[in-house]
N, C-alpha and C positions, 0 to 999 in steps of 0.2 A: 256487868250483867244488866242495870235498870240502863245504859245506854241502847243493849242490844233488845231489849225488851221494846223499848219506847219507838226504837226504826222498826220494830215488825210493826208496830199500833199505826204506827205512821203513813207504813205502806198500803195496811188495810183499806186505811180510812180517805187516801188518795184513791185506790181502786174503788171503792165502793161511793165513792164521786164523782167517778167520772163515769160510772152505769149509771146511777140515776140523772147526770147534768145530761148527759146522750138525748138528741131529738128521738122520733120516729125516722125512720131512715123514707125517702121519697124515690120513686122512679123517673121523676121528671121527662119529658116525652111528649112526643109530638100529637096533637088532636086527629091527625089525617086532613085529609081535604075535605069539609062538606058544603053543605046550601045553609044560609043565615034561614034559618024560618020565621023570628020574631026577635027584637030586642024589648028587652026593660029596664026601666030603670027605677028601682023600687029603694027609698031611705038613700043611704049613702052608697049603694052598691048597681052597678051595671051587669043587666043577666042578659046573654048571647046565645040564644036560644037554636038547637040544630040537631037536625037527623042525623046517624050512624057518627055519632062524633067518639072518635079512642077515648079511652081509658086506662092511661099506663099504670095509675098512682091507685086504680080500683076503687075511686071516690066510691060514696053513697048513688051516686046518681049521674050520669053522663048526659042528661036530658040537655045541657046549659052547660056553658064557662061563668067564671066569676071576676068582673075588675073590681078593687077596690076604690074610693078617691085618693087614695093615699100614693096610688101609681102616678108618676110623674108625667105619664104620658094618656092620663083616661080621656081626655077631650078627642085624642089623636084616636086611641080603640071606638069608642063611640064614632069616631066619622067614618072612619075602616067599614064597623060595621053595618051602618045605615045604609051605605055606599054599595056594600055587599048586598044584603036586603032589598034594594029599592033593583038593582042593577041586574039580581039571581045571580052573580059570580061567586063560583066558589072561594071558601079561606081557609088558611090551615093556620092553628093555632099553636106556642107554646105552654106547657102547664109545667108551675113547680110545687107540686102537692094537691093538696084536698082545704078546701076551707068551709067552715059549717056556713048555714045558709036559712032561713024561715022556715024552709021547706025539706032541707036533707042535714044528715049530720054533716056531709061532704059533698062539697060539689068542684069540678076543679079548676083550679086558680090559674089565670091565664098573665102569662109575661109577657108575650109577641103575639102579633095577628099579621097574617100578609093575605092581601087580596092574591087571587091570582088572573 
């Protein structure tokens, strides 16, 4: 009986582990195509500033994308997007989620940029 007792306690506390270890769940999704209007680069973070840009993930604010430094590839997004900016060619971007920001609790975190 304290065997069968002890697999139910067991399996509670498995289930009830793995709700709270659970992320938020993300839409991940494509930005659409728009015009760069401004870049920054403000502390350790690149903001890619742009009109009617998607919002799959519902951030705080769609005003901007976000690179971190910690992307393997920010030298390459910064030249995409200057290139874009200087050039007026549209970009579409990829987003995996929402990351806080100075200015938003969320703004969305961008993975891929392609010029077009």
């Amino acid at each position: 009986m304290k065997m069968r007792v002890l697999a139910y306690y067991h399996v509670i506390i498995v289930m009830l582990a793995s709700i709270f270890a659970a992320g938020p769940a993300l839409a991940h999704g494509s930005s659409g195509t728009f015009l760069v209007t401004k870049v920054t680069v403000e502390g350790d973070r690149v903001f890619i500033h742009g009109a009617n840009i998607q919002n799959p993930d519902n951030c705080a604010t769609s005003n901007y994308a976000v690179i971190v430094p910690t992307s393997a590839n920010v030298d390459r997004f910064l030249s995409v997007a200057l290139t874009a900016l200087s050039t007026q060619r549209p970009v579409t971007m990829y987003f995996q989620g929402c990351i806080a920001t100075n200015w938003h609790t969320g703004a969305p975190y961008a993975s891929t940029i392609d010029i077009q």
